[in-house]
C-alpha positions in Angstrom: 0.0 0.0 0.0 1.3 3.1 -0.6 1.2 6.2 1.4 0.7 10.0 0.3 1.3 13.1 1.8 1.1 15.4 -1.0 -2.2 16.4 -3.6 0.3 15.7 -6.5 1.4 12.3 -4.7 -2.2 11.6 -5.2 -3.2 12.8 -8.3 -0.3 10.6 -9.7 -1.2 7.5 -8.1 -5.2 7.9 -9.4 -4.0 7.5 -12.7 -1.5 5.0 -12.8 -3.3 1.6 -12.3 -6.3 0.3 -13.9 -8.1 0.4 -11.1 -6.9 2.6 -7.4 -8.8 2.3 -4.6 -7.7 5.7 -2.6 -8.3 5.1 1.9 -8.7 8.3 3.7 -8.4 8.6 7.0 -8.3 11.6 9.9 -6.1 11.3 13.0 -7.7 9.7 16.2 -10.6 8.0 13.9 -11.4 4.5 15.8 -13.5 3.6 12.5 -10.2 4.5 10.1 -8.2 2.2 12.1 -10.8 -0.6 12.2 -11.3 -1.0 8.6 -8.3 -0.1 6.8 -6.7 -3.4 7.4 -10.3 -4.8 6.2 -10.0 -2.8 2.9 -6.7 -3.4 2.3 -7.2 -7.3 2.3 -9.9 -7.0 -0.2 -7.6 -5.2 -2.7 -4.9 -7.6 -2.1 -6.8 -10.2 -3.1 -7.2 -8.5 -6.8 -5.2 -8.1 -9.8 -5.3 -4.7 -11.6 -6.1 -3.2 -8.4 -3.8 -0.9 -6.1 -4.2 1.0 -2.8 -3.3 4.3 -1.9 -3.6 5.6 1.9 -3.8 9.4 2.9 -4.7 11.5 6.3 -6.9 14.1 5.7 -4.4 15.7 8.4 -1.2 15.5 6.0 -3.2 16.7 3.1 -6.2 18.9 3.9 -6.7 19.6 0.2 -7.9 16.5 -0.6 -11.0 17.5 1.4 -12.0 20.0 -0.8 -10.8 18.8 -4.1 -13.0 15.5 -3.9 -15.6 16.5 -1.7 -14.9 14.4 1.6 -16.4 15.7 4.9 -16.3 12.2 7.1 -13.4 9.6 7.6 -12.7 7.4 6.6 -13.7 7.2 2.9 -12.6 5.0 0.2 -12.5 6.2 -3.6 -12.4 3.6 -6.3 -11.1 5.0 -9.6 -11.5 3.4 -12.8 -9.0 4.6 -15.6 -8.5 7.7 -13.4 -12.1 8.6 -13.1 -14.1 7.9 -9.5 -16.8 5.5 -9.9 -17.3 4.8 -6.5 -17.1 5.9 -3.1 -17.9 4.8 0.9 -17.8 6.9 3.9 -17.8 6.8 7.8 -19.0 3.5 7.8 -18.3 1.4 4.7 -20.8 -1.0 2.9 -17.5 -4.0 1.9 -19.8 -5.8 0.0 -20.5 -2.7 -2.0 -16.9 -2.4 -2.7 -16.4 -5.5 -3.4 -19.2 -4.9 -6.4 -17.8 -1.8 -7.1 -14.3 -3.6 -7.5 -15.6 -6.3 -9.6 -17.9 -4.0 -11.8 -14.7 -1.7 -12.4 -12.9 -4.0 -14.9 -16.5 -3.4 -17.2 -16.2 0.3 -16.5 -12.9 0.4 -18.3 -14.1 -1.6 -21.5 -16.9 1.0 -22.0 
């Protein structure tokens, strides 16, 4: 998993892999801590598929430049565009879906 703590760091890792599932978190957040192991299994188990980690503490931009307002949230770009996203307190089978459904996205 890699980590970020630059907007740039970010922006570079959305569009490198077919598929990046982005984890943000916020310091002191019982819930971040709970299921980023949880999420982090799930993309390991896939091919294509990469994880990025940031704190919304390291890079407050983020916040504002994709519209989170809760931790944690997980972003799931396809191709570099978002086509899914969880907050506060994550559906996994929805981003399993997501996950699976993201390989289709990319053949439109």
């Amino acid at each position: 998993m890699h980590t970020f703590d630059t907007i740039d760091a970010v922006f570079a890792f959305i569009r490198q892999p077919p598929v990046a599932v982005l984890y943000v978190s916020a310091p002191n957040c019982g819930v971040c801590t709970v299921m980023k192991p949880k999420i982090a299994r799930i993309v390991d188990e896939l091919d294509g598929v990469a994880m990025g980690a940031v704190s919304i503490a390291d890079v407050p931009s983020l916040a504002s430049e994709y519209h989170v307002l809760t931790a944690p949230a997980v972003l799931v770009f396809a191709g570099g565009k978002e086509i899914w996203r969880g907050a506060r307190f994550i559906d996994v089978e929805q981003l399993e879906q997501a996950l699976a459904s993201a390989e289709l996205y990319l053949q439109d």
